[in-house]
N, C-alpha and C positions, 0 to 999 in steps of 0.2 A: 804446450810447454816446449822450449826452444833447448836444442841440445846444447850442451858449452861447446865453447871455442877453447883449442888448448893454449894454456898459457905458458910462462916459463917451467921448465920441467915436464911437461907433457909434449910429446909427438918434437919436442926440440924448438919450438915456436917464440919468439923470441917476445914480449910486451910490445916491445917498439917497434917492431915489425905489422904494425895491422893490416889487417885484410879488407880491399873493399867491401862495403856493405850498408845495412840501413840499421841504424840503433834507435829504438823510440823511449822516449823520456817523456815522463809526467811531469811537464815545465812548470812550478811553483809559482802562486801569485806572490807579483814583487820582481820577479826575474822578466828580464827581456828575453825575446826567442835569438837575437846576436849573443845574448851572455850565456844563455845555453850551447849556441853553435861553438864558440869561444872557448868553453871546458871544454866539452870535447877534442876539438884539435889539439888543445893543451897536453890533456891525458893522452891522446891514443900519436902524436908528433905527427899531426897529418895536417897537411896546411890546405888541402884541398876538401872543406866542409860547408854544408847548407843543409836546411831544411826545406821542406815540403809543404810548407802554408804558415804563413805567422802566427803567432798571438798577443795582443797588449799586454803590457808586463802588469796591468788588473785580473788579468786570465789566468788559467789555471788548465793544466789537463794535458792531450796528447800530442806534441811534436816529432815529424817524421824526419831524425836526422841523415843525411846522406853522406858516407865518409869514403873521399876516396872518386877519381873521373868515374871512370865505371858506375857509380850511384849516383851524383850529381847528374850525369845526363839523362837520370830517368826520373829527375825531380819533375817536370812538368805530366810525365805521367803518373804519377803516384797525386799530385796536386788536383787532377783532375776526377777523383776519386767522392763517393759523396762522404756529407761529412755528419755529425752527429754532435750536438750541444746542449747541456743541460746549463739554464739563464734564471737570474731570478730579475723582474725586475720590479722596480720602484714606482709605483703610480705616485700620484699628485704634483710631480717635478717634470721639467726638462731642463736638463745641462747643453752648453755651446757643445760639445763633443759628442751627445746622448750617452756617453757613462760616467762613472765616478771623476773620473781626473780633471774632470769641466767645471765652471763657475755655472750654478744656476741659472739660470735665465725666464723661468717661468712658472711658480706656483699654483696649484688650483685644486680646490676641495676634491675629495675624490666621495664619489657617489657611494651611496649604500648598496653593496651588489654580492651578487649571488654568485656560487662556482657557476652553477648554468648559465647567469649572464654571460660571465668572463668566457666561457668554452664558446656561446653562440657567435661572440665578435671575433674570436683565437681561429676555429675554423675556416673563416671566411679568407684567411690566409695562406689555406692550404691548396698548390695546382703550381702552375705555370703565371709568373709574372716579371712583371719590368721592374727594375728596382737598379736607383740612381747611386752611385758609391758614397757618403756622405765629404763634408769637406775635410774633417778631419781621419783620414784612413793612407795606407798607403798606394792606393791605385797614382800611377802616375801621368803627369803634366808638364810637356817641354821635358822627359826627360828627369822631371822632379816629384815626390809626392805630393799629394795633397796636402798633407799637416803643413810642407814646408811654409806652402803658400798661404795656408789660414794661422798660422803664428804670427805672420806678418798683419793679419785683416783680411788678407785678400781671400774671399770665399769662390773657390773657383766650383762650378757645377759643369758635374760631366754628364754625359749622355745617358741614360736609363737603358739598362741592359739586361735580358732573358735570362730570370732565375728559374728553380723553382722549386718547394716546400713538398717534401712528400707527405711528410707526417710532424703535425704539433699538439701536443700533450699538456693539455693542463694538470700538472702533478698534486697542485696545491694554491690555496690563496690564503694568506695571513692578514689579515682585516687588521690586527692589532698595529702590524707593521707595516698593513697596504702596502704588500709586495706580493708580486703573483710567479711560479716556479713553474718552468716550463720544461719540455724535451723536444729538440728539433732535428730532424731529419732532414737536409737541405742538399743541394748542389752547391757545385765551383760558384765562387765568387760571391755567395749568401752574405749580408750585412747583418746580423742577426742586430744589431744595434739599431737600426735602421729598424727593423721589423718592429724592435721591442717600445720605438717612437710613435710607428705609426699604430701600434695593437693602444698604446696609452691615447692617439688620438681619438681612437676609433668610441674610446667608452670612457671618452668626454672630462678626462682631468688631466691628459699627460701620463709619459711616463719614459723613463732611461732606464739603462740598463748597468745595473748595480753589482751583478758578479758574473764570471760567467765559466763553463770548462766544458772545454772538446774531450767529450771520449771516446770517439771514431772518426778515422778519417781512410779511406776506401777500404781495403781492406786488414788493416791497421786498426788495434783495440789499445785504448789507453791500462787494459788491464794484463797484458805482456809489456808494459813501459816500464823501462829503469824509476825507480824515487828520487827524480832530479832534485828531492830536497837536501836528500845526501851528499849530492854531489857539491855543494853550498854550502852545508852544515860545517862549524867554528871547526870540528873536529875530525874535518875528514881527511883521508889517508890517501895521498894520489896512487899510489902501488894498488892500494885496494878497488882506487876507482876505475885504471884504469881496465882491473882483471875484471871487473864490472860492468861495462861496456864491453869487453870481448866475450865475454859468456855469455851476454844477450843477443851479440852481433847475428841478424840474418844476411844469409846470402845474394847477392840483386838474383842471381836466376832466378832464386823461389820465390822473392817479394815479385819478380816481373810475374810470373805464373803464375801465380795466386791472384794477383790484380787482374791479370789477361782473364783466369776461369769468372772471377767476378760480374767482369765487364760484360762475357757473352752468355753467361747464365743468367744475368740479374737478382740475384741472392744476396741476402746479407752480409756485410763485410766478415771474412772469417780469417784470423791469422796467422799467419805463416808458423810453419812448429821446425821445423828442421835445419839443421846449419851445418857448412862442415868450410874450414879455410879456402879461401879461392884464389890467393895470390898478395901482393905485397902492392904498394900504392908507388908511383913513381910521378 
């Protein structure tokens, strides 16, 4: 549990005055991970804001916001952190994008199959491997994303680069709705969409990936995240949102040291509990 940050009337601290730091939000499916960065600078008057890995606004779950230089320059550390996804996906289909926001492209019966089939073909993906960014993602090209270039047609394919899977959990299979529920353990740069194509090639009907939500990302747990849904919600209070964000705000020292003890112990991501103001954003 994270101490509060004091706000108007406490320690003399003013709302508008934020402190650098890292605030993590459970980004709502539907919300882009920009329109999450975007409230926040709103509320807290900080024009210097980013996150720590995206997610499609189909996604749902943990984003690591960084508010303030001081946090921003430890965006690529904190990104590098592994990450944690619970996916469901859709067998019988493939979409042009491999998730929901794609036009179909590919129909195919989906076989009569067992949890123990699906685990036998789902494991074979667990280790060290190479895996290509799909064309719709935003790894970039000349400077540009992917998506920019596949809107146009042009399917640009990049070079297959060293993932790798530490742990994937078949949680469940729905035969009624031939869709299979997963939890994945993965490294920087994971296409979990990508995976969830090739697990549908692998047992022979297709499949995309039809929801998805991060609830870890290094040592960061979606279950210390703000409810970005409030922060969206018809009726929400910016005064209230902003003292919202400052009572969850961590410190970058502790999120660096907590991420640092991670890195060299190799232990599970554990999150930071502690906070106290560190200074003002210029």
């Amino acid at each position: 549990m994270t101490k509060q940050m004091p706000v108007d009337g406490q320690d003399g601290l003013n709302r508008q005055e934020a402190a650098a730091g890292i605030v993590l939000v459970d980004k709502p499916v539907g919300q882009s991970s920009f329109a999450v960065v975007k409230k926040v600078r709103w509320l807290l008057g900080i024009k210097k804001v980013g996150h720590a890995g995206t997610l499609d606004p189909f996604a749902s779950g943990l984003l690591v916001i960084c508010v303030g230089r001081p946090a921003t320059r430890q965006i690529d550390s904190f990104m590098a952190g592994h990450k944690t996804y619970q996916a469901v996906l859709q067998l019988g289909q493939e979409t042009e994008t491999q998730d929901p926001e794609g036009a179909v492209t590919a129909s195919r019966p989906v076989p009569s199959l067992t949890l123990e089939e699906i685990m036998e073909v789902t494991n074979a993906f667990v280790g060290p491997q190479m895996q290509a960014p799909p064309p719709y993602s935003a790894a970039k090209h000349k400077g540009k994303p992917l998506y920019h270039y596949a809107r146009q047609g042009i399917m640009i394919q990049k070079e297959a680069k060293p993932i790798e899977i530490f742990s994937l959990e078949v949680d469940g299979y729905d035969a009624d709705k031939e869709q299979v529920t997963i939890t994945v353990r993965c490294s920087k740069g994971t296409y979990i969409r990508v995976l969830a194509a090739d697990i549908g090639r692998q047992l022979g009907c297709g499949a995309y990936l039809t929801a998805l939500r991060r609830t870890q990302s290094g040592c960061f747990s979606v279950d210390d995240a703000v409810d970005g849904g409030a922060l969206f919600s018809e009726d929400f209070d910016k005064d209230a949102g902003t003292e919202l964000l400052l009572s969850k705000m961590l410190t970058v020292e502790q999120a660096m040291e907590q991420h640092s003890m991670q890195v060299q112990i190799g232990r599970p991501p554990v999150a930071p509990t502690a906070l106290k103001v560190v200074g003002r954003i210029y």
